[in-house]
N, C-alpha and C positions, 0 to 999 in steps of 0.2 A: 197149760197142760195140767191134768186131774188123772189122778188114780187113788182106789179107797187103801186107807191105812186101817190096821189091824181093829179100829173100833166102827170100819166100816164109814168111817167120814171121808170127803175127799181130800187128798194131798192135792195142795197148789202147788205147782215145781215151775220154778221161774230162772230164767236163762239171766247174766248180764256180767257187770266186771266189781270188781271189789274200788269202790271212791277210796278210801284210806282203814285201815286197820294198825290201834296201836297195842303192841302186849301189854305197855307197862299199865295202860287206862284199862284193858280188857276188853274190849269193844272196837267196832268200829261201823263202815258202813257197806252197802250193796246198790249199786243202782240198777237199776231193770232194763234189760232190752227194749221192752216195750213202753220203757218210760213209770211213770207214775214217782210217790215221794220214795225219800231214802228206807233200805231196809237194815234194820239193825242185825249187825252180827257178833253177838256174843262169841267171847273169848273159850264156855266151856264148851258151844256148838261146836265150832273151831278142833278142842281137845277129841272131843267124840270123834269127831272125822281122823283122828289121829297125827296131830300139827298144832304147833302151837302159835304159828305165825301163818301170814299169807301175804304176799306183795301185792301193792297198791296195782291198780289196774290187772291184774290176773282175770282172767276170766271164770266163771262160777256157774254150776247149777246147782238148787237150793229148794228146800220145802219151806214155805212161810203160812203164818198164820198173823191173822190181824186181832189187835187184841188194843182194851183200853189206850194204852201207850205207844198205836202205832204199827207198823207192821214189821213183823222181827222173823228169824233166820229161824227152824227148829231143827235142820240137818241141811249138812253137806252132802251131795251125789256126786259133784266131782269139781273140780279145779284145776283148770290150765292155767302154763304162764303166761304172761304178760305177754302181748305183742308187740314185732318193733313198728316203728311209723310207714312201713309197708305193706304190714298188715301178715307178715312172718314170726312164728315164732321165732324169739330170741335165741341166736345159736343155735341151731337147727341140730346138732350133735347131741346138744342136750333133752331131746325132746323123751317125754314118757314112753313115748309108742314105738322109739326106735330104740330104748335102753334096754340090755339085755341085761339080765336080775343075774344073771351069773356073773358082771362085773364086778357089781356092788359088794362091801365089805361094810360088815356091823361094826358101827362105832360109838362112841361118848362124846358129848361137847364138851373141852376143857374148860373153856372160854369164850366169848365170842361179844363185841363191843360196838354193838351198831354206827355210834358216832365216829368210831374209829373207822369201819368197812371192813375188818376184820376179824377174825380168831382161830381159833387150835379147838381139833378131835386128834382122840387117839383111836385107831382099830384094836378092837379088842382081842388081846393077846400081846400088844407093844407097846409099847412106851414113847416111841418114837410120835413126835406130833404132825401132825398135816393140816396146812396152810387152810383156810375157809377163808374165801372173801366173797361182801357182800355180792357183788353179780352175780359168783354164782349160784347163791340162796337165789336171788330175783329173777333169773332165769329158771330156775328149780321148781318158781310158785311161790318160794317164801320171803320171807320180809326178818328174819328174828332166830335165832336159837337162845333159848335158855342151858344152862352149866347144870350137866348130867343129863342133860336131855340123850336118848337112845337115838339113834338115825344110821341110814343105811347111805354110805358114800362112796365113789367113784376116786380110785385115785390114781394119780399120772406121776412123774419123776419131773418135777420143773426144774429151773435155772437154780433155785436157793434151798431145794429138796419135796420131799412130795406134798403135793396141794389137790384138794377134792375138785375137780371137774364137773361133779352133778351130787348135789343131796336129795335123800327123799324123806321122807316122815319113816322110822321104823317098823311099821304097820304095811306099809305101802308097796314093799319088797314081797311081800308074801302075796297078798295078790294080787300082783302080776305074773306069779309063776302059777297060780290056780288058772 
């Protein structure tokens, strides 16, 4: 698919799922619905879209341009999670399309330890921490928080106290209420 960008060239916009993405390398890749070699996706394309992470197999749509080095990512249009192996979104509670933006609560990442699978946000205005574990980044779309990162969470009263049920990028909250 093609449509012109503001210098009147055409945008390539290519459907497919994200192969792997690491923050700590800043990169990672895209592979194409339609097949052809991997597309690179930079860590600060990622940032523009407003995320600093993305989980592996997520599904993606993308503008690329092929250049010396290959064909690389130059914006996000959108990203869904990851599907499960029947071809449903994961947790279907958590989906984008059914979360209502007046759930969500502005927060901070305290911490958050990939290898581990989890970490601590506070909402802002408490002090009080809430639980983040990796699934539900992955179910989310993401793969990663960074410490201070801003994000918009979903929080429930678990067994051991409250834990985010759904994150989004703190960009992400606002439109979906436009």
């Amino acid at each position: 698919m093609t449509e012109e960008n503001s210098t009147n060239e055409p945008k390539i916009i290519v459907t497919g799922h994200v192969k792997w993405f690491d923050p700590s390398k800043g990169f990672g890749f895209v592979v194409a619905d339609n097949g052809g070699p991997d597309i690179l996706l930079h860590a600060n394309v990622l940032r523009n879209f407003g995320q600093s992470s993305v989980a592996d197999q997520a599904g993606i749509e993308i503008v690329i341009q092929e250049t010396d080095r290959g064909i690389q990512t130059t914006e996000i249009l959108r990203i869904d999670p990851p599907l499960s192996e029947g071809g449903e979104t994961q947790n279907e509670f958590n989906r984008i399309e059914d979360l209502n933006t007046d759930d969500l609560e502005p927060a901070r990442v305290k911490w958050f330890d990939k290898a581990k699978g989890f970490g601590f946000a506070n909402v802002f205005g408490s002090a009080d921490d809430v639980f983040v574990h990796v699934e539900v980044l992955r179910r989310s779309g993401l793969a990663d928080l960074q410490p201070g990162e801003a994000i918009c969470i979903r929080v429930e009263d678990g067994e051991r106290g409250s834990m985010a049920t759904h994150v989004m990028p703190w960009d992400a909250s606002f439109e979906e209420a436009e």
